[in-house]
KOLKOL-687565 format. One line per 8 residues: for each residue x, y, z of N, C-alpha, C, O. Coordinates in nm, 4 decimals. Layout:
N
X,Y,Z,X,Y,Z,X,Y,Z,X,Y,Z; ...
This chain:
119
0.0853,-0.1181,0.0000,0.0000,0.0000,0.0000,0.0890,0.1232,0.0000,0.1867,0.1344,0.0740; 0.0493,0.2152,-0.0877,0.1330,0.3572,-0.1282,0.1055,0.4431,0.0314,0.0069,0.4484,0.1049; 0.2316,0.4983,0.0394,0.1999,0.6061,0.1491,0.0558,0.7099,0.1620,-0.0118,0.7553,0.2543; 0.0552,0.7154,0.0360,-0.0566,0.8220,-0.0305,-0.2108,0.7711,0.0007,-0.3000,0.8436,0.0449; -0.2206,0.6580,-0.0255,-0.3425,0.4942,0.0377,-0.3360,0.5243,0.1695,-0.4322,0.5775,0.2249; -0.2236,0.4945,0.2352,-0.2320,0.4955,0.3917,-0.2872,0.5608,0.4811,-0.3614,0.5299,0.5743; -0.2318,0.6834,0.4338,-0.2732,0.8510,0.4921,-0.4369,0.8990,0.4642,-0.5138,0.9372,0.5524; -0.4730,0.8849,0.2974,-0.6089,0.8524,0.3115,-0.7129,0.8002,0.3832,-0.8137,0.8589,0.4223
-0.6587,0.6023,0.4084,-0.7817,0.5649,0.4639,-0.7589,0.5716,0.6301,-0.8175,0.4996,0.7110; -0.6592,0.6759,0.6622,-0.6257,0.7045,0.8098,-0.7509,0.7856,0.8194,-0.8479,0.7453,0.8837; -0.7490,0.9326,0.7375,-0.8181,1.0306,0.7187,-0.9527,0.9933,0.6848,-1.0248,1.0931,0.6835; -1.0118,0.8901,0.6576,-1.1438,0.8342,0.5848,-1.1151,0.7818,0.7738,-1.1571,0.8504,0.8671; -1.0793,0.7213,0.7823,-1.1217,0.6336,0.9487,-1.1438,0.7646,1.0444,-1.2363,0.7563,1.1252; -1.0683,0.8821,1.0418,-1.0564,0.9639,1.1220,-1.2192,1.0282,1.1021,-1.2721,1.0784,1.2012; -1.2834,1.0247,0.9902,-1.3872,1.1069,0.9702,-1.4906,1.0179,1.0371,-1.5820,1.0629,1.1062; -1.4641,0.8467,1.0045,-1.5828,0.7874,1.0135,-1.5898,0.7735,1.1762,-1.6935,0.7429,1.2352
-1.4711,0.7991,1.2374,-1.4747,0.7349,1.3631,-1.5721,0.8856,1.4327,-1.6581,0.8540,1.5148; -1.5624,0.9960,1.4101,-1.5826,1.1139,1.4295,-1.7588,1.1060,1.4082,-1.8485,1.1377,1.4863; -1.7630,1.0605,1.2948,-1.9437,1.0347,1.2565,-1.9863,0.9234,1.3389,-2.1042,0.9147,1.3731; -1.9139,0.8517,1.3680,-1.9702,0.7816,1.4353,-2.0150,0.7674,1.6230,-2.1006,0.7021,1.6826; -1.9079,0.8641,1.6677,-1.9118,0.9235,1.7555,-2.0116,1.0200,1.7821,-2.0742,1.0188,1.8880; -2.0285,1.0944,1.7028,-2.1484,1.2280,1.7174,-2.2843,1.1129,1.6653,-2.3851,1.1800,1.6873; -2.3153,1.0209,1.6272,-2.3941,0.9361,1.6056,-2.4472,0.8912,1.7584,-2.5666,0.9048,1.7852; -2.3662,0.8446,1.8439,-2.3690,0.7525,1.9272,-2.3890,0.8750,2.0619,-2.4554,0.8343,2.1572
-2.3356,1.0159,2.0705,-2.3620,1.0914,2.1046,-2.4516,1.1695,2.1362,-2.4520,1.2429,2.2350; -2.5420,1.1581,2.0465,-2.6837,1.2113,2.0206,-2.8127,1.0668,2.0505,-2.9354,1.0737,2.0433; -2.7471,0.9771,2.0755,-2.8275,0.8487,2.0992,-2.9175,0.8432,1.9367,-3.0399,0.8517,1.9267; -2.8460,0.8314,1.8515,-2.9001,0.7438,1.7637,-2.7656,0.5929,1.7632,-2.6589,0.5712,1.8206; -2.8736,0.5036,1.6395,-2.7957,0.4356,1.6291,-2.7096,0.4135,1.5166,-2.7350,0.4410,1.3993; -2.6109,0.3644,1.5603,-2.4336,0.3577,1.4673,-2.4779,0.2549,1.3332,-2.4720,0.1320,1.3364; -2.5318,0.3539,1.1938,-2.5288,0.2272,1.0984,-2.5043,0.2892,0.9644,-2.4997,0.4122,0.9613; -2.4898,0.2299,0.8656,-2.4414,0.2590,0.7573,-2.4986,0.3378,0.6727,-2.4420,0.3887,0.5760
-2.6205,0.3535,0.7056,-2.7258,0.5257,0.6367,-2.6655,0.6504,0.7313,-2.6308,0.7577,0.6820; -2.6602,0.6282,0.8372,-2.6326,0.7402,0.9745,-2.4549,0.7758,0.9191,-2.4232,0.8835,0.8687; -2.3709,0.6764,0.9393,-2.2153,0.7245,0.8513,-2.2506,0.7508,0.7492,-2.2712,0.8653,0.7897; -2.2907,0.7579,0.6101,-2.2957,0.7657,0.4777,-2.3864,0.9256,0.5103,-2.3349,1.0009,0.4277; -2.4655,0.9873,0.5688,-2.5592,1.0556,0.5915,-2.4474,1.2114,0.6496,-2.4544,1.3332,0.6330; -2.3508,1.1149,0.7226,-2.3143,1.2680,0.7647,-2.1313,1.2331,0.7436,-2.0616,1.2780,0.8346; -2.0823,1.1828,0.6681,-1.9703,1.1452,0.6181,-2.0048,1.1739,0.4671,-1.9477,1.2736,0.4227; -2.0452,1.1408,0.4239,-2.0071,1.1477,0.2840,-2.0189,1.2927,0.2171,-1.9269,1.3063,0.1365
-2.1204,1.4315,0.2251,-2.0961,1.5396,0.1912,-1.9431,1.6031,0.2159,-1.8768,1.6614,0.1302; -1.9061,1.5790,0.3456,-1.7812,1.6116,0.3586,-1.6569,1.5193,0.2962,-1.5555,1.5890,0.2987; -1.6322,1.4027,0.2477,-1.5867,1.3445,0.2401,-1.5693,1.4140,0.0481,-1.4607,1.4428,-0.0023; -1.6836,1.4236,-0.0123,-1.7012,1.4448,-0.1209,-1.6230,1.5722,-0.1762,-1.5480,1.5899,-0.2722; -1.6803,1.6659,-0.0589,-1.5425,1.7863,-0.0515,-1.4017,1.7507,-0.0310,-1.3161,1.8063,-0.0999; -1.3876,1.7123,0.0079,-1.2302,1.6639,0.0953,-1.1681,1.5971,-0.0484,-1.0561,1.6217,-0.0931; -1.2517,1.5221,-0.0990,-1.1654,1.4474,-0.2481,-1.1839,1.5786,-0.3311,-1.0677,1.6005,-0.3655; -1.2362,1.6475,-0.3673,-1.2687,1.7611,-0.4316,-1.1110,1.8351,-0.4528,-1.0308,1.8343,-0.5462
-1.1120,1.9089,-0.2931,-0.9768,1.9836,-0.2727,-0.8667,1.9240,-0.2163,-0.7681,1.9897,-0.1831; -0.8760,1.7904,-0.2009,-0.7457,1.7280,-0.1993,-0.6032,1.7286,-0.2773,-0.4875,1.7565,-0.2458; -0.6857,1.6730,-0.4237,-0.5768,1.7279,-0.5195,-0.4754,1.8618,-0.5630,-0.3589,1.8758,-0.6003; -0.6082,1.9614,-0.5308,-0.5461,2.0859,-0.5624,-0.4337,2.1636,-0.3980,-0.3371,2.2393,-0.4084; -0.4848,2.1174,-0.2880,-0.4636,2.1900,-0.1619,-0.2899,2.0670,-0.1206,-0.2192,2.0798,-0.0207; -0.2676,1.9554,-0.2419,-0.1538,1.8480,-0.1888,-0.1747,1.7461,-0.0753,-0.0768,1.6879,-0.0284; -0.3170,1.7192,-0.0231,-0.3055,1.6902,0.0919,-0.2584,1.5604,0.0978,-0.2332,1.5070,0.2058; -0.2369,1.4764,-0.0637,-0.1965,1.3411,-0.0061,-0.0389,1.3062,-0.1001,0.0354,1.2084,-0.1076
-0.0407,1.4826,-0.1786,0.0713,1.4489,-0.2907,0.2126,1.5192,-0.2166,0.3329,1.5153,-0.2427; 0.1420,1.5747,-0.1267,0.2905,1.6453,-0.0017,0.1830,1.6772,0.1087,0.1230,1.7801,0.1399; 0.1826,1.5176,0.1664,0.1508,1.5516,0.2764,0.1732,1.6388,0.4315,0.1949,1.5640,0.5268; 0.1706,1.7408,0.4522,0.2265,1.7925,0.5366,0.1036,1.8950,0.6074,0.0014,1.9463,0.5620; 0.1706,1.8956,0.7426,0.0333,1.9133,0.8293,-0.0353,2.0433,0.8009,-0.1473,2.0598,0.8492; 0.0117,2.1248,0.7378,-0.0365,2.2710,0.7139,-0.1059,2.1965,0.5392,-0.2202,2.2413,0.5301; -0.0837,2.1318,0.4479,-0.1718,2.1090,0.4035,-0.2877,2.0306,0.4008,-0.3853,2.0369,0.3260; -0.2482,1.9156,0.5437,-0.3626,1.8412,0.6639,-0.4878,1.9726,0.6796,-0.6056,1.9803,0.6446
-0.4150,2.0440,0.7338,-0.5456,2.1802,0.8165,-0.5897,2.2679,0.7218,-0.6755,2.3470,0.7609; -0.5417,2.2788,0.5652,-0.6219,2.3460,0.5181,-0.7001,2.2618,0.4585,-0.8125,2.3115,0.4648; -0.7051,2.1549,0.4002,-0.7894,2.0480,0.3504,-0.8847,2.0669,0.4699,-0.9944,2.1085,0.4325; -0.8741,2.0474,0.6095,-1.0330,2.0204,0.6853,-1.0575,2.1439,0.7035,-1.1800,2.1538,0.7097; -0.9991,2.2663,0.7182,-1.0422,2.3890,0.6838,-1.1538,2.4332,0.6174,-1.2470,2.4972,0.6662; -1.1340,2.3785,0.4497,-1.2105,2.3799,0.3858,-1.3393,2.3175,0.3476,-1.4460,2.3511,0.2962; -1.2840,2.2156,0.3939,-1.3614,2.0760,0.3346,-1.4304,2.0638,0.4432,-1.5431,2.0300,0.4070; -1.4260,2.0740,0.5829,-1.5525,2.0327,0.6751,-1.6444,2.1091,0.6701,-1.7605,2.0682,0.6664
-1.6087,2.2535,0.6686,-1.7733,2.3439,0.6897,-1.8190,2.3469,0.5451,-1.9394,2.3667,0.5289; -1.7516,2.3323,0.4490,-1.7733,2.3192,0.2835,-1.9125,2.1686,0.2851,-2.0156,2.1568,0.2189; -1.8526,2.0813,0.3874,-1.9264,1.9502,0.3366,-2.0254,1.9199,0.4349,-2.0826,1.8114,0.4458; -2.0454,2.0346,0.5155,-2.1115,2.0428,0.6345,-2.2550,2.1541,0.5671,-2.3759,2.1650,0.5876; -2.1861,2.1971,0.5095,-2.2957,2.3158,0.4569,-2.3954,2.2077,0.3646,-2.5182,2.2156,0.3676; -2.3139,2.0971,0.2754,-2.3617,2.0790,0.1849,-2.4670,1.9186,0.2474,-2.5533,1.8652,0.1778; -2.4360,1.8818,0.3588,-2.5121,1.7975,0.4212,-2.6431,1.8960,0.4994,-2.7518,1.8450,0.5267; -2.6194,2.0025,0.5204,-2.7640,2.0392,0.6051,-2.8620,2.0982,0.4421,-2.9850,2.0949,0.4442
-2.7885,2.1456,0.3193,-2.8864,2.1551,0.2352,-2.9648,1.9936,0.1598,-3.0798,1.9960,0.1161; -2.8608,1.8394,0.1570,-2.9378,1.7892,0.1544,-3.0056,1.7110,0.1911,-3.0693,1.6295,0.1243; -3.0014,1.7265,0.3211,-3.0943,1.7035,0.4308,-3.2309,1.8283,0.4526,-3.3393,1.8023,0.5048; -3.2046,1.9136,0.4179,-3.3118,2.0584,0.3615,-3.2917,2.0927,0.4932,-3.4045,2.1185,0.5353; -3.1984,2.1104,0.5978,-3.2235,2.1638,0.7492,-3.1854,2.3283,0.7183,-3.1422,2.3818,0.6162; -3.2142,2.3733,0.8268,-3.2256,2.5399,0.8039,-3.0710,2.5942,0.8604,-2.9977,2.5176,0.9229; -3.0301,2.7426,0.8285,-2.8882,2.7418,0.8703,-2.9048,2.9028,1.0226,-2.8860,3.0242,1.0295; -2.9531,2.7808,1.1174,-2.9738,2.8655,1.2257,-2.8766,2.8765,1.3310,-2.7925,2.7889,1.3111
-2.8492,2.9421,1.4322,-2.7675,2.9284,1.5275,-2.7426,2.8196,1.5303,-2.6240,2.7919,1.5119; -2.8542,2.6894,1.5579,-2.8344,2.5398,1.6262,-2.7071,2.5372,1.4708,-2.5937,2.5546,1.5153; -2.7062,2.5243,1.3507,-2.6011,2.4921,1.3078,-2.4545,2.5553,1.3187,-2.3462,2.5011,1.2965; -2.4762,2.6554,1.3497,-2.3414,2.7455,1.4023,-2.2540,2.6360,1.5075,-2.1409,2.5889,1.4957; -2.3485,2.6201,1.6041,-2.2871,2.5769,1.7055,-2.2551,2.4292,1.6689,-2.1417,2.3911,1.6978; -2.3593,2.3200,1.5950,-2.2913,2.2243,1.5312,-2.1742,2.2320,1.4927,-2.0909,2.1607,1.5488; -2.1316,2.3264,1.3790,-2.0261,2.3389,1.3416,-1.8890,2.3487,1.3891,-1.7797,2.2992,1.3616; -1.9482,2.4488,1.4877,-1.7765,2.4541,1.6000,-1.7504,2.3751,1.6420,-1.6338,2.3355,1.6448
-1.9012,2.2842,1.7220,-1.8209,2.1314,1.7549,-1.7304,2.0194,1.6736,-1.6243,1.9654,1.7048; -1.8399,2.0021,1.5217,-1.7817,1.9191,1.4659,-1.6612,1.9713,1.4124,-1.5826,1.8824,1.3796; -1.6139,2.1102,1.3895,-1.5142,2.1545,1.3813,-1.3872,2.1261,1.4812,-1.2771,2.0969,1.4346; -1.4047,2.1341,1.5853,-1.2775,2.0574,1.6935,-1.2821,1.9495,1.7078,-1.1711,1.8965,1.7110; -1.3948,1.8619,1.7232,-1.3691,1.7049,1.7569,-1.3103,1.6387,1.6042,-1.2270,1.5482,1.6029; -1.3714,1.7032,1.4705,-1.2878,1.6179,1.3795,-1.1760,1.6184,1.3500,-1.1076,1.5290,1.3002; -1.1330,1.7916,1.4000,-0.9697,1.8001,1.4372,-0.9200,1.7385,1.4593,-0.8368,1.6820,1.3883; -0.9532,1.7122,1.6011,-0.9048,1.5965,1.6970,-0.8692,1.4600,1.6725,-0.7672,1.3959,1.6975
-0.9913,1.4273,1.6107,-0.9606,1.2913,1.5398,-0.8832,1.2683,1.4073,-0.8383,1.1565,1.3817; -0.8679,1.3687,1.3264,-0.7737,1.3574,1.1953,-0.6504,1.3735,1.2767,-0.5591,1.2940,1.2544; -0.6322,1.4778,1.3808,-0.4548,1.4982,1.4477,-0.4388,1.4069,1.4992,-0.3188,1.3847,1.4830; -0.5044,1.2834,1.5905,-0.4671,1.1952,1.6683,-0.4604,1.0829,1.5267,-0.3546,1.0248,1.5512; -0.5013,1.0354,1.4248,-0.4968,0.9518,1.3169,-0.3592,0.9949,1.2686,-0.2691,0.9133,1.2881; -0.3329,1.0907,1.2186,-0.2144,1.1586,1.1775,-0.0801,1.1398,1.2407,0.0204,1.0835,1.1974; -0.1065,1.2091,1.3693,-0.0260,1.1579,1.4575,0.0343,1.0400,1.4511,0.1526,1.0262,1.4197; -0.0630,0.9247,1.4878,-0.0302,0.7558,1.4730,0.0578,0.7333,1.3413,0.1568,0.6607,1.3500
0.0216,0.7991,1.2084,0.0280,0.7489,1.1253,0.2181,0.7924,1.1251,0.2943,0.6992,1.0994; 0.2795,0.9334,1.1544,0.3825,0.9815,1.1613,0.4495,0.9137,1.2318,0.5582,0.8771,1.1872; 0.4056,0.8696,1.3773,0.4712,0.7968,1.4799,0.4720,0.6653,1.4121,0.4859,0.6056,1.5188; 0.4692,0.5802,1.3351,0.4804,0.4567,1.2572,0.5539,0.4963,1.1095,0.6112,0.4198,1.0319; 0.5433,0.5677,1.1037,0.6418,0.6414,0.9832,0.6161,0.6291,0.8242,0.6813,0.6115,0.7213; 0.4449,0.6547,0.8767,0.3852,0.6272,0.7643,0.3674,0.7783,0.6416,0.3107,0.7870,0.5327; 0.4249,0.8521,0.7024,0.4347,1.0113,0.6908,0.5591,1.0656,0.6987,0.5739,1.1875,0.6905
């Protein structure tokens, strides 16, 4: 598996583990409409500006943070339009959350992946 593979499905685990968390958080249950539902708009972004932002062709952590920079509230916007939800405070504050915890989880994936020297 290419370094470039690795770092990806770190970053694909980092998202799903993240959806799946705010899943289990909110007391629904953990299943493959619920990940696909709030993973994949963002995910769709993230391949979008991957190519252009380097995130897997020079991986490096400043082009790590602008990829979720972009790509989370980009794919966040584009999950509450098609879901038709409204863009009220309650999503503001969604956002900031899912904005630090997916941090969290792409830096701690990342992390691992550097500390194994997969990066």
């Amino acid at each position: 598996m290419s370094r470039k593979t690795a770092l990806f499905l770190l970053d694909l685990l980092a998202l799903l583990l993240f959806a799946g968390v705010g899943l289990l958080s909110h007391g629904l249950p953990l299943s493959l409409g619920g990940l696909a539902r709030n993973v994949l708009p963002v995910l769709f972004v993230w391949l979008l500006l991957a190519p252009f932002l380097g995130t897997y062709r020079r991986p490096t952590w400043k082009n790590l943070l602008l990829t979720w920079l972009f790509a989370f509230p980009a794919g966040l916007w584009l999950r509450q339009m098609v879901l038709g939800e409204g863009f009220g405070v309650g999503f503001f504050v969604f956002l900031g959350v899912a904005m630090g915890f997916s941090l969290l989880f792409l830096l701690l994936l990342r992390g691992l992946a550097k500390g194994l020297r997969l990066w």
